[in-house]
Rosetta silent file (secondary structure, phi, psi, omega in degrees, C-alpha in Angstrom):
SEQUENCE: XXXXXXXXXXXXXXXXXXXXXXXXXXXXXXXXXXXXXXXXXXXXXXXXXXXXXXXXXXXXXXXXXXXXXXXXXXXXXXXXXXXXXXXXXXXXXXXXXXXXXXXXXXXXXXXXXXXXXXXXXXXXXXXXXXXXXXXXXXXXXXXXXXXXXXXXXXXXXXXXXXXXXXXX
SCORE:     score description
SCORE:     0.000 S_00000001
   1 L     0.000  129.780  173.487  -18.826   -6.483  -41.323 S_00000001
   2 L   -95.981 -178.134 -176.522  -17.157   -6.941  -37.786 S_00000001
   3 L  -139.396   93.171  155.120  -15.239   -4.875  -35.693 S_00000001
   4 E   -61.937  159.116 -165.758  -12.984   -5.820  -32.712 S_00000001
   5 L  -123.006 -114.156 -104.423  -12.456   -3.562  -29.682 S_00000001
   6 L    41.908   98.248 -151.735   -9.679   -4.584  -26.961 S_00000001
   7 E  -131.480   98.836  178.031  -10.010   -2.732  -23.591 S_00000001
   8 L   -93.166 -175.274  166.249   -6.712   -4.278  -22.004 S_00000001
   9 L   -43.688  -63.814 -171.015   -6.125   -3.445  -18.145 S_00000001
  10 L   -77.744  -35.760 -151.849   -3.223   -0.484  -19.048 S_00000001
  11 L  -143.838  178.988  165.459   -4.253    0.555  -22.145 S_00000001
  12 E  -101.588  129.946 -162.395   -6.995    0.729  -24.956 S_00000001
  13 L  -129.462  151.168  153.114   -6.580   -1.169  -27.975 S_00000001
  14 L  -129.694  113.304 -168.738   -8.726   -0.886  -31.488 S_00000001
  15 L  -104.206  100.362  162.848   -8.177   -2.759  -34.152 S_00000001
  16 L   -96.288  144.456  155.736  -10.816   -1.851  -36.911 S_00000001
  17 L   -50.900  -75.816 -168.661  -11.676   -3.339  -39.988 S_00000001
  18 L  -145.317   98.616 -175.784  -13.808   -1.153  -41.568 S_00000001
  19 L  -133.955  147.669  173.287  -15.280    1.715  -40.014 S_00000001
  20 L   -36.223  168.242 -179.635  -17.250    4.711  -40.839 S_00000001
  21 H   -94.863  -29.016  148.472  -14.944    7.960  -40.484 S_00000001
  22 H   -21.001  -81.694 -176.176  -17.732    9.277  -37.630 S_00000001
  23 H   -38.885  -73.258 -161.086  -17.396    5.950  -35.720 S_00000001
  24 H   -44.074  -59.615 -175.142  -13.381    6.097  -36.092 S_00000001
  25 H   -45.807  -48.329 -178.756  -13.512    9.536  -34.873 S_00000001
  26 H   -70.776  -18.349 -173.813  -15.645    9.007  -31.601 S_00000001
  27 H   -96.109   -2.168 -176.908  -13.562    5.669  -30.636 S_00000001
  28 H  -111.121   10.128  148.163  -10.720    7.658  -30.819 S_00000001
  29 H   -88.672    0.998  149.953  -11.788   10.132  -28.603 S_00000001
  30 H   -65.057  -54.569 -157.015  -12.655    7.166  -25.996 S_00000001
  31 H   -37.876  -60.027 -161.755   -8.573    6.459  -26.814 S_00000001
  32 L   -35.979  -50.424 -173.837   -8.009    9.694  -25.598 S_00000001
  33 L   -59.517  -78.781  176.453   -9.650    9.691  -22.308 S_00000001
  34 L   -74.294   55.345  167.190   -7.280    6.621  -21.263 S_00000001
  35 H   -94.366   -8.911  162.195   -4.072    7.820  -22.276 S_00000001
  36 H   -77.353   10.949  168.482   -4.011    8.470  -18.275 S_00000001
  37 H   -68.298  -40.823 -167.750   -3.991    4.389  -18.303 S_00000001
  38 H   -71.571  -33.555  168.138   -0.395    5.260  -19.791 S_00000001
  39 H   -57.695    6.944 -174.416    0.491    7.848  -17.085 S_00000001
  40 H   -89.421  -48.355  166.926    0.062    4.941  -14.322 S_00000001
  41 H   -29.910  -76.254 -162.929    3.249    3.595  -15.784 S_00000001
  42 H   -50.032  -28.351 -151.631    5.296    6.603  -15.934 S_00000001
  43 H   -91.845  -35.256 -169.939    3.611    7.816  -12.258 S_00000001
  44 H   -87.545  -16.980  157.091    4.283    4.550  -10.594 S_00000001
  45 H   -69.326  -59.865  172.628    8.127    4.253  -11.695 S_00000001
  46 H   -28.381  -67.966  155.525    8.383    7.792  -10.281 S_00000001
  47 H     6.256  -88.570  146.181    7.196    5.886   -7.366 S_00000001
  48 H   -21.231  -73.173 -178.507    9.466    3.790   -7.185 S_00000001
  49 H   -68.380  -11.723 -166.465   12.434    5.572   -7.247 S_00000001
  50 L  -100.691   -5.086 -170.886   10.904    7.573   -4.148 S_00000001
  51 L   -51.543  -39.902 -132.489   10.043    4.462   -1.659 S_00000001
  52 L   -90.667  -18.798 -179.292   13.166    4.767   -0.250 S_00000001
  53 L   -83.552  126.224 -163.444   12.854    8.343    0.782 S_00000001
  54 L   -92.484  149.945  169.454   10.064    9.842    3.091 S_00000001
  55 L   179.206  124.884  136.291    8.306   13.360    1.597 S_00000001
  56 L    13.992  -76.405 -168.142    5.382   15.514    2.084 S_00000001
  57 E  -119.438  146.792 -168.572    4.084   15.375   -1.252 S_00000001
  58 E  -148.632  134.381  159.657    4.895   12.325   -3.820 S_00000001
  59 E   -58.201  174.139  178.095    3.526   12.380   -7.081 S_00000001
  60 L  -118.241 -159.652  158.594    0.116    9.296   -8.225 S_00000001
  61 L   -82.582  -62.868  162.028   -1.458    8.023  -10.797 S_00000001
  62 L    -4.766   91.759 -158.091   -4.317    9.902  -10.322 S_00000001
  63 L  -120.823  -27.552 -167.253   -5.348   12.020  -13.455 S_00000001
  64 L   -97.698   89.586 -149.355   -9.525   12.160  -13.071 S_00000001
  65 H   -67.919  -39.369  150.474  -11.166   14.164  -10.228 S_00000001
  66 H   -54.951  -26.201  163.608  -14.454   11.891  -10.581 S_00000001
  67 H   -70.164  -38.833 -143.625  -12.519    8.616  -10.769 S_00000001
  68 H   -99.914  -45.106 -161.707  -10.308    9.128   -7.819 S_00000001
  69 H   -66.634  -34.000  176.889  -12.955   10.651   -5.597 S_00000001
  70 H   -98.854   12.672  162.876  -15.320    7.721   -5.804 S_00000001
  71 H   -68.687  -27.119  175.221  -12.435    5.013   -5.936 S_00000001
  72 H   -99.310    0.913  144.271  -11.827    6.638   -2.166 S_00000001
  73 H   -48.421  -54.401 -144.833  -15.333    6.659   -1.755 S_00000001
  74 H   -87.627  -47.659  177.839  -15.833    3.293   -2.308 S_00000001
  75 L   -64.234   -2.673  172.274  -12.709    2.430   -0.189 S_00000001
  76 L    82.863   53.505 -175.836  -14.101    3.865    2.664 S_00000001
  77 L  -133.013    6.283  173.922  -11.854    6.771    3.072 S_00000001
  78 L    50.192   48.426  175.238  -14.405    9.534    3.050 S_00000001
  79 L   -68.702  169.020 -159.089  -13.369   11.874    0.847 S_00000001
  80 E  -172.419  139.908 -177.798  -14.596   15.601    0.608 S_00000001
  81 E   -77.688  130.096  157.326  -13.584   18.600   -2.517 S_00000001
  82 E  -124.706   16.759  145.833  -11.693   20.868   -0.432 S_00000001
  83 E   126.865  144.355  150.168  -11.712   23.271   -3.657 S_00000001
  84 L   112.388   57.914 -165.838   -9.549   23.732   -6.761 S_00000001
  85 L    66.283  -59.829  177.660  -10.070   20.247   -7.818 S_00000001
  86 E   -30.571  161.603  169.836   -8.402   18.738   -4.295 S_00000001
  87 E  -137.296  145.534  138.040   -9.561   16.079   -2.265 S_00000001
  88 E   -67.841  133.611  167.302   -9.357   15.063    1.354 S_00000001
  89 E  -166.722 -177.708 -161.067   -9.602   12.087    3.105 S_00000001
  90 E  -129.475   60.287  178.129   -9.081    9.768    5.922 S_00000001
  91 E   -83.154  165.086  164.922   -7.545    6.129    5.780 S_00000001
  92 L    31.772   21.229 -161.551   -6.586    4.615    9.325 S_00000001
  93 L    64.898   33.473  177.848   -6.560    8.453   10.943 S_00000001
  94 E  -103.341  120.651 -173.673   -4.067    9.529    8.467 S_00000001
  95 E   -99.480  141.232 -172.957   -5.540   12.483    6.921 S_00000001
  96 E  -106.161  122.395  170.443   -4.354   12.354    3.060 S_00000001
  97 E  -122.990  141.848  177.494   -5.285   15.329    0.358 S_00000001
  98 E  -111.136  113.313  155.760   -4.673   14.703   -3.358 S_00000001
  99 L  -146.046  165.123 -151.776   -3.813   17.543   -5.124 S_00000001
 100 L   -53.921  151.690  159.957   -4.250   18.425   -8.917 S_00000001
 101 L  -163.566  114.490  147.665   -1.187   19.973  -10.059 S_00000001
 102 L    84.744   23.108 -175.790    0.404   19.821  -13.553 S_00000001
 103 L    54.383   56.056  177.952   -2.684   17.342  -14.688 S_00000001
 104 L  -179.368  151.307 -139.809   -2.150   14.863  -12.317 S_00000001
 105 L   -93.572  154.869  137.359   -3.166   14.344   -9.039 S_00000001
 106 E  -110.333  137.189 -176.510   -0.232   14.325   -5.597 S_00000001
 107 E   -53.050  140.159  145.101   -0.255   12.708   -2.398 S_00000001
 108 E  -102.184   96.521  152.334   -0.080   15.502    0.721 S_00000001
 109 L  -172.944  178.574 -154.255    0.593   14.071    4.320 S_00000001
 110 L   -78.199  147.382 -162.295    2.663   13.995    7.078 S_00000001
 111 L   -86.653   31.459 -175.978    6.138   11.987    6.407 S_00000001
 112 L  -102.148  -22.604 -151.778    5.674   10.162    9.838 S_00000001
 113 L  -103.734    0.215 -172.117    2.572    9.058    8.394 S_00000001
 114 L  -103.430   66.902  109.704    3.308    7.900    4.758 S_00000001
 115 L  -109.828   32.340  143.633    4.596    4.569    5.171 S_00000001
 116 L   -78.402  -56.517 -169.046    1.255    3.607    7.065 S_00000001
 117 L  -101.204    3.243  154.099   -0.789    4.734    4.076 S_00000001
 118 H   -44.152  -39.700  176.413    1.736    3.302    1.427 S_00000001
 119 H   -72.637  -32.721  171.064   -0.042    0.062    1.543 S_00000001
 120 H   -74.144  -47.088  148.073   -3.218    1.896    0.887 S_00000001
 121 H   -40.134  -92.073  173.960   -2.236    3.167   -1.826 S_00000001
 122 H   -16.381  -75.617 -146.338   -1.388    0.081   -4.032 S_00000001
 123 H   -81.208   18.962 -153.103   -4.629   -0.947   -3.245 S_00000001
 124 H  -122.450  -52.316  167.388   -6.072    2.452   -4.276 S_00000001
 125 H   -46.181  -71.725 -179.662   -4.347    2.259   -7.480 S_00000001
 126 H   -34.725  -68.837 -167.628   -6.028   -1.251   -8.300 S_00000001
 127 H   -64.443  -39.674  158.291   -8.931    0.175   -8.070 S_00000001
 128 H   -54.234  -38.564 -174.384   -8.872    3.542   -9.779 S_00000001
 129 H   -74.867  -31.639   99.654   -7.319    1.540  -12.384 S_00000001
 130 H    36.973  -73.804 -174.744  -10.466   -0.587  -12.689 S_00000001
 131 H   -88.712   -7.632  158.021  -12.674    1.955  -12.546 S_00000001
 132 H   -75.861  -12.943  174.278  -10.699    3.842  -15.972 S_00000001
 133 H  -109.204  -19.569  150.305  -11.394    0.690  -17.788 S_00000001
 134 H   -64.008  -48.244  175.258  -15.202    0.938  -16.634 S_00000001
 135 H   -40.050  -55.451  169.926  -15.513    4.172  -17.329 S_00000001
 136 H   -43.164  -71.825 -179.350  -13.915    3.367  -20.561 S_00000001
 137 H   -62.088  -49.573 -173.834  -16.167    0.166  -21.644 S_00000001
 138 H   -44.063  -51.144  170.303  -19.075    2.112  -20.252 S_00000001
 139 H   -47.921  -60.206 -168.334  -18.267    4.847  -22.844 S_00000001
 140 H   -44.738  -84.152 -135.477  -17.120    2.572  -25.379 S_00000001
 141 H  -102.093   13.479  143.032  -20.324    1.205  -25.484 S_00000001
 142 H   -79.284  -33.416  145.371  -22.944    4.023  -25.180 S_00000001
 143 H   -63.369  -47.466 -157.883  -21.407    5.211  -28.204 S_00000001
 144 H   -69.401  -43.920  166.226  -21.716    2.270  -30.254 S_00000001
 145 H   -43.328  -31.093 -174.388  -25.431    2.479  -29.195 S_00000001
 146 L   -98.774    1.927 -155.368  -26.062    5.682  -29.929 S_00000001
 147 L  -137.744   -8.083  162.443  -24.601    4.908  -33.133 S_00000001
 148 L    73.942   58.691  165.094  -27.012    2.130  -33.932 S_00000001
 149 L  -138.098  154.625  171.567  -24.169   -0.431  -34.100 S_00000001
 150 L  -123.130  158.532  178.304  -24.259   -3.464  -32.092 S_00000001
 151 E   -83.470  111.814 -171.015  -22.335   -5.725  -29.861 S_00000001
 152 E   -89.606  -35.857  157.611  -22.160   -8.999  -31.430 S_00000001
 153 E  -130.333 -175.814 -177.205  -19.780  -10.465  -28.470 S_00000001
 154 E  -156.192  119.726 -167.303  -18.186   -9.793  -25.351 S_00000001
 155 E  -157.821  109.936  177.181  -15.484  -11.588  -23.737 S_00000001
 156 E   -37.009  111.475  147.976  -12.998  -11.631  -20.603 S_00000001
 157 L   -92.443 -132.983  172.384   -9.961  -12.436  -20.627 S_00000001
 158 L   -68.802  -48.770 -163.595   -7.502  -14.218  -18.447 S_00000001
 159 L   -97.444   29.508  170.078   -6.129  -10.937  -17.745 S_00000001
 160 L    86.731    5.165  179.923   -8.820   -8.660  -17.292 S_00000001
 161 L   -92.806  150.370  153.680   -9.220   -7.000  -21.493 S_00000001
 162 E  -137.499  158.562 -143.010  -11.836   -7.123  -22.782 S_00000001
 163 E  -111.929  148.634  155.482  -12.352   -7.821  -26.337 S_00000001
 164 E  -123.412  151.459  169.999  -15.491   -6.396  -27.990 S_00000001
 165 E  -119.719  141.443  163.757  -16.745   -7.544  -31.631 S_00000001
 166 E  -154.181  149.155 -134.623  -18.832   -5.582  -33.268 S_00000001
 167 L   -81.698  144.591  170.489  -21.263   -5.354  -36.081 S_00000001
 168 L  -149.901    0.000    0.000  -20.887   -2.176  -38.065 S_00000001
């Protein structure tokens, strides 16, 4: 008996056939974890409506304290916990802190300085979002392993999902 998986870009998708009630339970406690895929929408309209207007603080995307700190790791922006959950950091000698409020992360820096680091952002985004759909497949598929079930394919698409089949 097979199983497909669907790990799209925004969202998580699972279509099963037939699955133990065990299995079902554990993939849908993966689901869980990216329902911040769905808050990227909601955070980035918010967004939106605020380009035209300069401010202090702006809400993100940003829902995961381990995601976001090594997506600005990775980006070279040196981040550092400055306690409660927050982060710090540094793009172009703008210093930026993200902080948790209300389960989701906000921008903090000076409003001379956020349309310099606007551009950073977007590409800051990409990339967190990215690394919730590794995180995700990574998960995904240490359970099915631990679960004795195997991956009978695996396969990219045009748009970045990725479909798993699997044997259960």
């Amino acid at each position: 008996m097979s199983c497909s998986i669907f790990l799209l870009p925004l969202e998580l998708l699972v279509i099963p056939i037939t699955l133990p009630i065990e299995i079902a339970k554990e993939i849908a406690a993966e689901k869980r974890q990216t329902r911040s895929l769905e808050r990227i929408k909601e955070t980035e309209s918010k967004l939106e409506k605020q380009k035209n207007t300069t401010t202090k603080e702006a809400p993100t995307i940003f829902t995961d304290y381990g995601i976001l700190f090594e997506t600005l790791d990775e980006y070279g922006a040196h981040p550092f916990s400055i306690g409660n959950g927050n982060i710090k950091c540094s793009i172009d000698n703008c210093d930026i802190e993200f902080i948790f409020t209300d389960n989701q992360y906000y921008v903090r820096l000076n409003e001379d300085n956020y349309h310099l680091v606007e551009k950073y952002l977007s590409n800051i985004y990409d990339s967190y979002r990215k690394n919730v759909q590794e995180n995700t497949y990574n998960k995904i598929k240490e359970n099915l392993k631990s679960n004795h079930m195997k991956i009978e394919k695996e396969e990219i698409l045009e748009d970045d999902s990725i479909v798993l089949t699997v044997n259960v």
